[in-house]
BAMIVEX-433466 format. One record per residue: x, y, z of N, C-alpha, C, O in turn. Coordinates in steps of 0.02 Angstrom, whole numbers, plus 50000, padded with zeros to 5 digits. Example, Ala and Ser with C-alpha at 12.3 -4.5 7.8 and 13.67 -1.06 7.14 Angstrom:
// BAMIVEX-433466
506604971650390506154977550390506604983550390507124983450423506424988850354506844994750357506455000250394506705005750402
// end
This chain:
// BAMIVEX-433466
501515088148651501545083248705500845082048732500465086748744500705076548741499905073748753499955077648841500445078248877499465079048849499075084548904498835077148961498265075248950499235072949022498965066549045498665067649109498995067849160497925068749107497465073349161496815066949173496425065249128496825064049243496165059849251496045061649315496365065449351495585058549327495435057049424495715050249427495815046349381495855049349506496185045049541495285043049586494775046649590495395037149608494655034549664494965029849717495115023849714495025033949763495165029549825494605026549880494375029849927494425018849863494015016149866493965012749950494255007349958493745014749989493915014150081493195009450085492645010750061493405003450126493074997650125492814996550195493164998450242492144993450207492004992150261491604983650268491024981750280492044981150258491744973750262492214971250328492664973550363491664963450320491894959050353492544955150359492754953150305492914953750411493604950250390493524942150382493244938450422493834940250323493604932550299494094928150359494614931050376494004923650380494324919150421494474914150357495064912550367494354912350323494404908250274494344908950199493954913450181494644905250148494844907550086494224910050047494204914550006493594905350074493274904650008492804912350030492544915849987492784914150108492544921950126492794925050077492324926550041493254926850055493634931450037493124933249946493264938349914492844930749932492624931749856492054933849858491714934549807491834935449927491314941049946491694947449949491514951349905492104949449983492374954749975492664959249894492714965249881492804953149854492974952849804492524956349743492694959849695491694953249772491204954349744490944962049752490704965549707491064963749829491024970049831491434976949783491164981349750492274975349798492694977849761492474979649713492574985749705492194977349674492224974349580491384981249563491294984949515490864980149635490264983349630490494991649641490224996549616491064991349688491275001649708491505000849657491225005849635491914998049593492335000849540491945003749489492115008549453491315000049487490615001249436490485010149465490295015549441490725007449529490245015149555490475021249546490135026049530491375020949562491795026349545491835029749469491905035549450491735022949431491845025449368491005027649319490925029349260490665027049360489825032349335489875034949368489815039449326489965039249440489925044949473490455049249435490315055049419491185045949416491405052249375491395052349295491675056549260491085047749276490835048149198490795055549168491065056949115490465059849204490405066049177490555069049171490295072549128491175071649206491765075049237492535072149206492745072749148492815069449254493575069749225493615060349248493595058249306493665057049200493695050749209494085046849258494675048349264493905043249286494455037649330494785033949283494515031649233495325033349298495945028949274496265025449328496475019849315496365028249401496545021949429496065021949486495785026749512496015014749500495425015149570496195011549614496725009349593495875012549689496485011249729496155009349781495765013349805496235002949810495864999349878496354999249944496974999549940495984998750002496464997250060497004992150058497074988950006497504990850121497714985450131497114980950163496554983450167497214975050185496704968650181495984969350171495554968350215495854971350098495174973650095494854964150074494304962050090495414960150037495374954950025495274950150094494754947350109495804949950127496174946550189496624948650235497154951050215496484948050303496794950350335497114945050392496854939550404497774947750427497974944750464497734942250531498054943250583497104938550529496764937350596497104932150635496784931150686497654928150630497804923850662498664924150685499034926850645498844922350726499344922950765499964921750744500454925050763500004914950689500714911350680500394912350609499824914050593501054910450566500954911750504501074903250481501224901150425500994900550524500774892850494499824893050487499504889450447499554897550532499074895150530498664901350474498054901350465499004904950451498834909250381499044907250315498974909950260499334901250334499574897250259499034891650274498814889850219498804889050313498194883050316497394886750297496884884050278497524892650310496714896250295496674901650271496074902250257496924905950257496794912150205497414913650151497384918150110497944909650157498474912550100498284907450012498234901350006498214911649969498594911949908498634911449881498314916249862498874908049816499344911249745499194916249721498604917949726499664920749686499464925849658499804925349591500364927749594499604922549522498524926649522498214919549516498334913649500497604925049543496984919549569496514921349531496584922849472495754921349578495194922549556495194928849539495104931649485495364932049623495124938149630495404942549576495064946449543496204941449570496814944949509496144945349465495764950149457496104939449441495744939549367495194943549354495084946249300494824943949408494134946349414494164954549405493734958249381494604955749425494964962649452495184966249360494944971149332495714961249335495874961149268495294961949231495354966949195494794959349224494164959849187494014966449200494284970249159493574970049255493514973649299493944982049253493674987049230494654980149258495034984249212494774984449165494414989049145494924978049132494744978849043494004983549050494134989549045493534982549057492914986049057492934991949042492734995048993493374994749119493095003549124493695006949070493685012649047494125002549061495075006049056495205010749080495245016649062495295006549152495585008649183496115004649245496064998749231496435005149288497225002949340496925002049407496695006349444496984995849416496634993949507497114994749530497564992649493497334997549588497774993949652497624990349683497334993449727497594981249704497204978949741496994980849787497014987049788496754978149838496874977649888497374972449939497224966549928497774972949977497904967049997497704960949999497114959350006498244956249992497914948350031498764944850022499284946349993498474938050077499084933950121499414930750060499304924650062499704932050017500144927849975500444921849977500554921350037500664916749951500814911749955501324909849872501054908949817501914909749883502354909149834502654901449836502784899049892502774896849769502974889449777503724892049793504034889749842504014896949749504744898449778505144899149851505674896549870504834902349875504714902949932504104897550010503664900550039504214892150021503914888150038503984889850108504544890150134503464891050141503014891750251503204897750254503434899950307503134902750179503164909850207502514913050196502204909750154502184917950218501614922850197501674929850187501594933950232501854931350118501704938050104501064941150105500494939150091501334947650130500684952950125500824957850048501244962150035500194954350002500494958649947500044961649908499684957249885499864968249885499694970949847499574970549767500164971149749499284970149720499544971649650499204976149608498604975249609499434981249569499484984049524499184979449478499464974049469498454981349436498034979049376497924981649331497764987549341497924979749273497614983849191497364978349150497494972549163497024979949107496424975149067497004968949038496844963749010497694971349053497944964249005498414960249053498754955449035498384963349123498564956949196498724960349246498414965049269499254958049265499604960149338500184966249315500524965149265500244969849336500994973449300501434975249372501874979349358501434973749429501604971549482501534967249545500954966249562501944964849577501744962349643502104965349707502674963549723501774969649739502254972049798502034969249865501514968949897502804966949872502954963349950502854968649989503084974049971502324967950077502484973950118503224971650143503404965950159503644978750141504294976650165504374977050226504654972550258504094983550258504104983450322503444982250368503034986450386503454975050381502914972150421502704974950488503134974950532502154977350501501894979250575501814975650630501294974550662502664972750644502574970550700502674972050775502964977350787502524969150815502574961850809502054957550802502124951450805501294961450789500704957650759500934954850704500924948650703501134957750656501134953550571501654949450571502214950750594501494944550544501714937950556501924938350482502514936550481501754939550432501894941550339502884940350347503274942150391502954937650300503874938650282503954944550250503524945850208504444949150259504614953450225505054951150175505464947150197505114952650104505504948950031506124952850074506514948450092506304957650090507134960450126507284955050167507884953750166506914951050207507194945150254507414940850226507714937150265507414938350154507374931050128508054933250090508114937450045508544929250119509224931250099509424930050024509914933150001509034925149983509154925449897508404927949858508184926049804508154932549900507614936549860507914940649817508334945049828507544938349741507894942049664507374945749635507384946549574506664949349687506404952949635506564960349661506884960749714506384965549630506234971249649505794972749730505194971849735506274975249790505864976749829505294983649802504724983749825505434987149769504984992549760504764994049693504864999549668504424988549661504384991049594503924996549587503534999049628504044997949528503805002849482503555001649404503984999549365503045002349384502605001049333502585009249284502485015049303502675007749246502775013649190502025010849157501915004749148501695014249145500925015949110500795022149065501175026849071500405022349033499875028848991499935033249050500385037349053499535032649092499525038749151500145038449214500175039049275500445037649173501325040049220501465032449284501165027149293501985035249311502395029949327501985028349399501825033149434501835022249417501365022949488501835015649519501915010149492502025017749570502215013849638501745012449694501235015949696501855007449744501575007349780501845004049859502194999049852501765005449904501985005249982501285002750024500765004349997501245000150068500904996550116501064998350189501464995750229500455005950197500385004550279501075007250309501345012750300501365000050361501835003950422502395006250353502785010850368502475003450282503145004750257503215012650265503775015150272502535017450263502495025450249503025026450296503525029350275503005024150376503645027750431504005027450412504495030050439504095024050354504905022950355505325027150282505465023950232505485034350289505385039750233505845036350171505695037950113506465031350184506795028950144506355024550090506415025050029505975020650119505315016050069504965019950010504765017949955504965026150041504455028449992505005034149925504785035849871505815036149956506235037749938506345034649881506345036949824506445028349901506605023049861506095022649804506345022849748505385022049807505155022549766505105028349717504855027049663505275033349725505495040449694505975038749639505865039449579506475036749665507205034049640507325030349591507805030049552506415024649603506285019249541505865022949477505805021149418505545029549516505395034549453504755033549463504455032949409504285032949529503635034449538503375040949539503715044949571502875043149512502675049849505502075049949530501845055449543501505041449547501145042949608501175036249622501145030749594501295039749696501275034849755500775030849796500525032849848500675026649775500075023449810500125020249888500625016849902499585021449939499795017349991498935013550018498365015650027499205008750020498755005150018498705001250108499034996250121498265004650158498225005350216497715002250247497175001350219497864999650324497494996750361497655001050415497754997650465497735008150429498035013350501497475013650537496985016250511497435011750589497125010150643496985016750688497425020950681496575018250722496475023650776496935019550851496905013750873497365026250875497365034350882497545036850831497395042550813497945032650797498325036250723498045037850647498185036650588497625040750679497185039950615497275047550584497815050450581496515050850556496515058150512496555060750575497085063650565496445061750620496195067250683496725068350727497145064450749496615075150740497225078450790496715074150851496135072350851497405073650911497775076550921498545071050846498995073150809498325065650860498635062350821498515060350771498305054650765498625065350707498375064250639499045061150628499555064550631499045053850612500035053150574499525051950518499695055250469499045049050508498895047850432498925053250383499015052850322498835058850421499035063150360499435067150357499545070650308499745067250413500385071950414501005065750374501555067650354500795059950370501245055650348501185057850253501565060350212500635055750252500305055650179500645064950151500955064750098500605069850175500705075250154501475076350131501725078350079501775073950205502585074450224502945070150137503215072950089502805063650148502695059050086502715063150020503235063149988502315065850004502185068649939502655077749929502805081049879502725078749995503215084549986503905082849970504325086349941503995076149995504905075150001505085072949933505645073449908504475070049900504765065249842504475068649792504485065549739504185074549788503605078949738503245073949671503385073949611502765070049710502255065849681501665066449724501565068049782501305064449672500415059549713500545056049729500925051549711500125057749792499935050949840499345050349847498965054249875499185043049811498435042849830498315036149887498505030549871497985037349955498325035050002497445030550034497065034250065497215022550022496665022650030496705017650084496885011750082496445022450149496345016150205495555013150223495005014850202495755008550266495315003550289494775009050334495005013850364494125007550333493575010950349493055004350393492445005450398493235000050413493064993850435492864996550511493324998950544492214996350540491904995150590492064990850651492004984750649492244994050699492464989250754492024981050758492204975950788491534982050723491224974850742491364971150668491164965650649491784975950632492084969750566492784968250572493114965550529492944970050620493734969750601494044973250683494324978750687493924968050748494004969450809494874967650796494974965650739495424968050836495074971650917495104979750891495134983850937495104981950835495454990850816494714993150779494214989850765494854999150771494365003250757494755006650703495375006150702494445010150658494685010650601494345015250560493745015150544494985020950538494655027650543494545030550482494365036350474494665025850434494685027950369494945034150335495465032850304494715041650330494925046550295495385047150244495815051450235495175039950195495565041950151495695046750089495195048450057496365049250069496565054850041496865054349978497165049149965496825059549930497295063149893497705066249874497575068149817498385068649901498885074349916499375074149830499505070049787499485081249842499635082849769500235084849757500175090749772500985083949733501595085949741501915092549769502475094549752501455096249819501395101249857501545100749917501915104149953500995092749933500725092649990499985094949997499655094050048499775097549948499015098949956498515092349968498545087149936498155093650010497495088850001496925089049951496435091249981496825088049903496495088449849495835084349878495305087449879495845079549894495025075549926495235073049962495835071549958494725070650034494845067150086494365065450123494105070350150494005058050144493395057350153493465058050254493875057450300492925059350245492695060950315492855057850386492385054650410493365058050421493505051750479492915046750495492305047050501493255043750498492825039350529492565033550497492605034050436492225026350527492175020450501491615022450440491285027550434491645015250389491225017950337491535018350261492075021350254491185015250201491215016350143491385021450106490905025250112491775024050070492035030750033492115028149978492255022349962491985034649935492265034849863492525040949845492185045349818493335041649862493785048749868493895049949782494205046249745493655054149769493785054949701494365062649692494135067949715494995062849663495115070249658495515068849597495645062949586495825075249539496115075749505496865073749489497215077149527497185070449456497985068749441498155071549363497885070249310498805076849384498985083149318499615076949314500015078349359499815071449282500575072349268500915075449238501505076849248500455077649179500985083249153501225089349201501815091249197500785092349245501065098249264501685094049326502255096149339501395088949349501885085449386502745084949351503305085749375502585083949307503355083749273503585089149243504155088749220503175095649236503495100849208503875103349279504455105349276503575103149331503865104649413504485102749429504975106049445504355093549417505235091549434505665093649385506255093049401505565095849333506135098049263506105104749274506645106449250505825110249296505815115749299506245120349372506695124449377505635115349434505945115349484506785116249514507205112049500506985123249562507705121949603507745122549641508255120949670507205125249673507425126249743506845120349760506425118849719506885116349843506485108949879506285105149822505725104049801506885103249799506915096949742507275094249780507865095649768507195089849834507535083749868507655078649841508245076849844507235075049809507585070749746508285072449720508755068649730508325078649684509055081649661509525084049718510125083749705509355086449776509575087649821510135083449871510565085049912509825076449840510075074249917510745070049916510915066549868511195070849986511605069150001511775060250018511955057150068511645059049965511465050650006512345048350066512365044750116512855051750034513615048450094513545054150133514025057950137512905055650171512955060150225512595054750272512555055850333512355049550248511985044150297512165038050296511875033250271512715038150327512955028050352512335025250396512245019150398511985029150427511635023850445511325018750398511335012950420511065019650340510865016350302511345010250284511205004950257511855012350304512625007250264512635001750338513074997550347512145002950378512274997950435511644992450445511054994250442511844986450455511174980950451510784983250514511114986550554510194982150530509744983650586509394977150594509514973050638508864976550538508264971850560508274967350512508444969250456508124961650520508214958550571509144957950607509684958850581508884955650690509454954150694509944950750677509704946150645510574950150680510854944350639510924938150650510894933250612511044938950720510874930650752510194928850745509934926650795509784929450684509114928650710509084921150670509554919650633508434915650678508484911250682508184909950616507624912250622508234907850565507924911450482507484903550479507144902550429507494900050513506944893450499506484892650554506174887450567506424900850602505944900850655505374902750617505424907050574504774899450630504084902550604503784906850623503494906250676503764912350591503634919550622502984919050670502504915750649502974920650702502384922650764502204928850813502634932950831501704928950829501954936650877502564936750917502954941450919502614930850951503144928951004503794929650976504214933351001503894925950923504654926350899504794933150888505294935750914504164938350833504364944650809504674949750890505104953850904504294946950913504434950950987505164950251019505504954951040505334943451016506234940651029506534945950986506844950751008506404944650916506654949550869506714956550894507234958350921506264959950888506184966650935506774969950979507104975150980506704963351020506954965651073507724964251063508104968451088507974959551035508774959851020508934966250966509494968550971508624968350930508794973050901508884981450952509324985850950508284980950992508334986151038509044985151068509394990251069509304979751091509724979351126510374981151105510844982051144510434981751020510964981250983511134989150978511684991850976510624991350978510414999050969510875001951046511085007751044510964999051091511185003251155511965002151154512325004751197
// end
């Protein structure tokens, strides 16, 4: 049985946020220059095979209504950047995770996804919708809201170097998202982050990595987890703490760059083989095999959105907030 052993590079970005489309192929340009970089710093050592970028390392949600993110930073996917990215692959051979950017689907017409994709030298081999949007800032559609959405909320990409999924940001709170991706047969988990300070690497409130650890214990996979490192004067009104990480189907931290704003190149090791001799070997905190799924109706009950909710309202802070709050209410 082939021995499937590389480094992982979690690539933490500190640029400017584009207000507009054609900004964005500066950032792009950068991307494409850390991938050169990850893959000669570990030339010598244990090769990169996947590089992995923040959420909106492309584009980010700077504007209020999501009419006005479909007039200036959303879309199609694939574009330039896809392609550039695809090349980029072909070169090193090796698997980008994008980075985010505002999507724009003809199927779907006055919506804006926030979407990620999965790259290799011969295209796209995913597109992931964030499902659970951070609102009531993100204005993005979640693909779970759109009542005849027919793709995969959580795909999963089968590759040479094992099965890799991927999650966006607020989806990590939510332990079923990343469950789910277990379930589709991810063996590393990618999260691709914009976590903002207080919540960043640092006690008193580390969730970034007590999330990222918790994550990789429940579902016994990698997580290679790369956030935004963006400077309060690139990316106001938040500050942004970067430390992005490596955690290893333990929960171990294998690499993790230094808090705080600023450029990284997290480089640490990925065993799938020993990863899969664990879950086949493994009996005792195998939760995967473990679990009781008809011990939880809550799941069997609708939540969010509400149901009376208004499905031809154009998402905005304001509406997400109406939203919010009828659901709180449903809850009592």
């Amino acid at each position: 049985m082939e021995h499937i052993r590389y480094s992982v590079a979690c690539c933490q970005t500190d640029m400017t946020n584009p207000i507009e489309r054609q900004a964005m192929r500066a950032n792009t340009d950068r991307m494409l220059s850390m991938i050169d970089s990850a893959a000669a710093g570990a030339a010598p050592f244990l090769p990169v095979r996947l590089v992995v970028f923040p959420e909106f390392a492309h584009s980010a949600p700077v504007f209020e209504t999501a009419q006005e993110l479909l007039n200036k930073l959303a879309v199609e996917i694939p574009n330039q950047h896809t392609e550039r990215l695809q090349q980029k692959a072909r070169e090193h051979n090796l698997y980008i995770q994008s980075g985010s950017m505002l999507e724009i689907d003809p199927k779907w017409p006055g919506h804006v996804f926030n979407t990620t994709c999965l790259i290799s030298g011969e295209g796209i081999l995913y597109k992931y919708r964030k499902v659970n949007t951070w609102i009531p800032y993100e204005v993005h559609t979640s693909p779970h809201d759109l009542e005849d959405y027919d793709e995969p909320l959580f795909p999963v990409a089968e590759t040479p170097i094992g099965r890799i999924g991927c999650a966006i940001c607020y989806d990590w709170l939510f332990p079923e998202a990343m469950r789910q991706l277990a379930a589709n047969g991810a063996e590393i988990m990618v999260r691709v982050s914009a976590y903002m300070d207080p919540w960043g690497a640092t006690e008193p409130m580390a969730w970034w990595t007590v999330i990222n650890r918790a994550r990789a214990i429940e579902n016994i996979a990698y997580v290679a987890a790369a956030n935004q490192g963006a400077s309060l004067k690139h990316y106001p009104p938040y500050s942004w703490p970067g430390g992005s990480q490596v955690v290893d189907y333990d929960g171990r931290l294998l690499a993790e760059a230094s808090p705080g704003p600023g450029e990284r190149i997290v480089v640490a090791p990925i065993d799938i083989s020993a990863l899969r001799h664990e879950r086949a070997s493994r009996r005792g905190h195998h939760m995967l095999a473990h679990l009781r799924t008809e011990a939880y109706p809550v799941y069997q009950q609708h939540r969010y959105p509400p149901e009376n909710a208004n499905d031809n309202e154009q998402l905005s802070y304001e509406s997400n907030n109406r939203l919010i709050d009828q659901s709180k209410r449903d809850l009592s």
